[in-house]
Short mmCIF file of the C-alpha atoms (twelve columns), coordinates in Angstrom:
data_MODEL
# 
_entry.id   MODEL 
# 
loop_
_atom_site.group_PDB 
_atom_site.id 
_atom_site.type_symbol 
_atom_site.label_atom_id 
_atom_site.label_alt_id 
_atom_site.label_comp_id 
_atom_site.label_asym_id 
_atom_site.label_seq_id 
_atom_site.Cartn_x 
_atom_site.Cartn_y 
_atom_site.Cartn_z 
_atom_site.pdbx_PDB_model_num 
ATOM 1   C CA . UNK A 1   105.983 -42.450 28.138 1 
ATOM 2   C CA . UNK A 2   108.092 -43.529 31.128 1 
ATOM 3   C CA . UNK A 3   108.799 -47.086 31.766 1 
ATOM 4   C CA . UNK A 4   107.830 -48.285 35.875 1 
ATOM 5   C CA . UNK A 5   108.838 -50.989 37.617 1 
ATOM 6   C CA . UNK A 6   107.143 -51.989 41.728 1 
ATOM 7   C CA . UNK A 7   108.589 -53.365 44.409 1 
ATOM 8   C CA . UNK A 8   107.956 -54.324 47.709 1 
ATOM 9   C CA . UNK A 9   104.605 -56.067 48.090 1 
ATOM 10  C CA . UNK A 10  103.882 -58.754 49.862 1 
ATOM 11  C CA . UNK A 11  102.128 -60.649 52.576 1 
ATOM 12  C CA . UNK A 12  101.624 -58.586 56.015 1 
ATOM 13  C CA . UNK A 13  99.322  -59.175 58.656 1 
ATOM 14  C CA . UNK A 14  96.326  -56.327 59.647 1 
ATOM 15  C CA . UNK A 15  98.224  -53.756 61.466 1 
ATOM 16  C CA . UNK A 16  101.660 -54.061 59.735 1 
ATOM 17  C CA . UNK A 17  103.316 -52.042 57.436 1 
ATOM 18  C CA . UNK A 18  104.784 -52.426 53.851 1 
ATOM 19  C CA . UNK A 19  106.795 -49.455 52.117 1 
ATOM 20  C CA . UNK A 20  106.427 -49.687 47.852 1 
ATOM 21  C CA . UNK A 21  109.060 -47.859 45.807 1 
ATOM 22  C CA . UNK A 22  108.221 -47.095 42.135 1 
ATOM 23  C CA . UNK A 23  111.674 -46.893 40.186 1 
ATOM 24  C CA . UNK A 24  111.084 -44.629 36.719 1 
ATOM 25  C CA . UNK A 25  113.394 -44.378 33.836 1 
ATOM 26  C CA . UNK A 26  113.998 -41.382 31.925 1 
ATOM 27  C CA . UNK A 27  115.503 -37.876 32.808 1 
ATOM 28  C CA . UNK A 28  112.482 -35.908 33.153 1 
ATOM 29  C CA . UNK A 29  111.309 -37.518 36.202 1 
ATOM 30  C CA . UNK A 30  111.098 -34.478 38.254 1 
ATOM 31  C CA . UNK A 31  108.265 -32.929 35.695 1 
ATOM 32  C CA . UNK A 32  106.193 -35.875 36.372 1 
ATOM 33  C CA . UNK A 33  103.122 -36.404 38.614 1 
ATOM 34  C CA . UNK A 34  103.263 -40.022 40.071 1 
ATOM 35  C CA . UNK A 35  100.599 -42.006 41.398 1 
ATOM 36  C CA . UNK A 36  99.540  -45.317 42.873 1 
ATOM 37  C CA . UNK A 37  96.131  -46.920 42.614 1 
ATOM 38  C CA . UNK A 38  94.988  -50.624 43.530 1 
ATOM 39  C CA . UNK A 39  92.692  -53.142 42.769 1 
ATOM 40  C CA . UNK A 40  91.111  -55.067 44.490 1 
ATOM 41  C CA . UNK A 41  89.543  -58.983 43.193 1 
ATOM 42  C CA . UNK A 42  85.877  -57.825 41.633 1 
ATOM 43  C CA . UNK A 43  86.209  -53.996 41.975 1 
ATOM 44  C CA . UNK A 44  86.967  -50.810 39.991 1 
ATOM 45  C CA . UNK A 45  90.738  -49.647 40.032 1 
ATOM 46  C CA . UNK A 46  90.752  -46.933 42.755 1 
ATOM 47  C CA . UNK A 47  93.470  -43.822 42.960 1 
ATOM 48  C CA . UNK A 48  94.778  -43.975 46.508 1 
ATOM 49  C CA . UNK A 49  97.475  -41.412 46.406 1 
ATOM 50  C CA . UNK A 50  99.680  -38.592 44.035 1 
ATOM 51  C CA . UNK A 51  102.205 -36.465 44.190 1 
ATOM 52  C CA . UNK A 52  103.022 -33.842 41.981 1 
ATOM 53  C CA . UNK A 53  106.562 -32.366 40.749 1 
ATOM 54  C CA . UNK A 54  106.049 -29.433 43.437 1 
ATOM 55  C CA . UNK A 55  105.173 -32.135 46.309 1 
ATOM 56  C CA . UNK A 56  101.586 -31.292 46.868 1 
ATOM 57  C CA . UNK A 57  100.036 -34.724 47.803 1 
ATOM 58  C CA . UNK A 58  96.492  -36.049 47.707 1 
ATOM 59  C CA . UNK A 59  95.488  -39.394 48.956 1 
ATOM 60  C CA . UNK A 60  91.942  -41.191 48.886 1 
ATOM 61  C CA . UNK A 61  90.058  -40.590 52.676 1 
ATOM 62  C CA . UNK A 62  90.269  -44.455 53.112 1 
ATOM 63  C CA . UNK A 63  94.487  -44.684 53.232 1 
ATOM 64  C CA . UNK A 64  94.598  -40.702 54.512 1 
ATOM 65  C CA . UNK A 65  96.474  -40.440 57.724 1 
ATOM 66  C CA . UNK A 66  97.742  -44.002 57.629 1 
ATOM 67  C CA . UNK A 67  99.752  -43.779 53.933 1 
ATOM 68  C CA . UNK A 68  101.849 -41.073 53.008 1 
ATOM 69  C CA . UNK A 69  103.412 -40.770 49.432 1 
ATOM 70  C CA . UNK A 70  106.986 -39.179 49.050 1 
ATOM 71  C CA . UNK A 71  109.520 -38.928 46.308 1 
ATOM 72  C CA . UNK A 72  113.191 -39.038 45.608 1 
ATOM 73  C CA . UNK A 73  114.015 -36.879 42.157 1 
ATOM 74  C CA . UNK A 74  117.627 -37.990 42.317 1 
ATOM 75  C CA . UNK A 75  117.004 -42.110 42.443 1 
ATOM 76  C CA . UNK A 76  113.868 -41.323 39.604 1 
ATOM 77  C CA . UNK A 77  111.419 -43.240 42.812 1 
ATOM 78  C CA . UNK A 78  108.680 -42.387 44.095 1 
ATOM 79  C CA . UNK A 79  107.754 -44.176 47.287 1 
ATOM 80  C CA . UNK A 80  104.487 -45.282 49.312 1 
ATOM 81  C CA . UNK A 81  104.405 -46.343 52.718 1 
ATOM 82  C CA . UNK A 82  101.810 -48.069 54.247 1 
ATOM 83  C CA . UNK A 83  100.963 -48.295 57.867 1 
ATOM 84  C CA . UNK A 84  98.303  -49.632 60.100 1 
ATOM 85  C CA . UNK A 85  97.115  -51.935 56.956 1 
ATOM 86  C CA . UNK A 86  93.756  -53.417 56.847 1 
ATOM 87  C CA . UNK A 87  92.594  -56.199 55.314 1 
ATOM 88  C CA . UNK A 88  90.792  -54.254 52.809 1 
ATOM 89  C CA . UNK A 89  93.780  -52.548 51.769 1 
ATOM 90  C CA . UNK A 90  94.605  -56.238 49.833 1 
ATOM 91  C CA . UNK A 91  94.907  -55.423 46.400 1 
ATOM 92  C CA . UNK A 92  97.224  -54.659 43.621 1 
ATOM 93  C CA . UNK A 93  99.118  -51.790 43.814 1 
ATOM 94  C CA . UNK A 94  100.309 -49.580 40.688 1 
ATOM 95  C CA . UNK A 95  102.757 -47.181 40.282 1 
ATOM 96  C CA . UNK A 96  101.965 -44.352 37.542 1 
ATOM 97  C CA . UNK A 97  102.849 -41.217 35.693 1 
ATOM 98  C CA . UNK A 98  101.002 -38.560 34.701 1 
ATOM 99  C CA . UNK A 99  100.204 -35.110 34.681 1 
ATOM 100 C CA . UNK A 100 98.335  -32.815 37.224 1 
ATOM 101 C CA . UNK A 101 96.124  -29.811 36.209 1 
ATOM 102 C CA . UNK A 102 92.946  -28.062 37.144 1 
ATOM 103 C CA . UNK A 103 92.847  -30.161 40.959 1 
ATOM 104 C CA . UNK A 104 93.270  -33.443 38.886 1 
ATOM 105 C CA . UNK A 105 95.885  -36.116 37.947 1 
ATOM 106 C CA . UNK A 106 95.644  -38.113 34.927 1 
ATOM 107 C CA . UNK A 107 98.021  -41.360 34.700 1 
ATOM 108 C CA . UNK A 108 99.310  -42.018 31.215 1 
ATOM 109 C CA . UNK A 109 102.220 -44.743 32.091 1 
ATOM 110 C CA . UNK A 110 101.824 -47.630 34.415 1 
ATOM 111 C CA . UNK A 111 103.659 -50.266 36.128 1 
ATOM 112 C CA . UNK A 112 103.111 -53.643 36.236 1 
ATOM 113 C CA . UNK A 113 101.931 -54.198 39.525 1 
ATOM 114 C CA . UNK A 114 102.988 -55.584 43.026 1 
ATOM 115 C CA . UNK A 115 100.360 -57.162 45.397 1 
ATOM 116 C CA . UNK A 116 99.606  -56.387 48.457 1 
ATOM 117 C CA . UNK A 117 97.727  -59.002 50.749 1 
ATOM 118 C CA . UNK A 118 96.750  -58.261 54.633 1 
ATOM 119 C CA . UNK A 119 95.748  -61.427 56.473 1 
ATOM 120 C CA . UNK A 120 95.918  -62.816 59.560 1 
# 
């Protein structure tokens, strides 16, 4: 397993933006498929976005068009910013690694968490 550490949530108001990083250790970063999910205070852990070693990207239909996943092989981070953030986007946000196959990605290590809250 790889170990993940968050950073960069916080407090923003609806409308704002916030841009996580994930930083991963290990040298076999690049063969990884990285994620984020959140959860939100009485409901189900949710995938909201991956990215795969070859860059193809999937994101849930609630964040798509407003977050956009990247990745930087040579700092071992994998990145999500956030834009136009609504209050329901307050949650906890995970970084995660994992493996992709057959159209879907299955998280084996996770982070610890960072929280996001949107509020006026």
């Amino acid at each position: 397993q790889v170990q993940l550490v968050e950073f960069g949530g916080g407090l923003v108001q609806p409308g704002g933006c916030l841009r996580l990083a994930c930083a991963a250790s290990g040298s076999i970063f690049m063969f990884y498929t990285m994620g984020w999910y959140r959860q939100a205070p009485g409901k189900q852990r949710e995938l909201v976005a991956f990215i795969t070693s070859g860059s193809t990207t999937k994101y849930a239909d609630s964040v798509k068009g407003r977050f956009t996943i990247s990745r930087d092989n040579a700092k071992n981070t994998v990145y999500l910013q956030m834009n136009s953030l609504k209050p329901e986007d307050t949650a906890v946000y995970y970084c995660n690694a994992g493996t992709y196959s057959a159209g879907s990605y299955y998280p084996d290590s996770w982070g610890q968490g960072t929280q996001v809250t949107v509020s006026s």
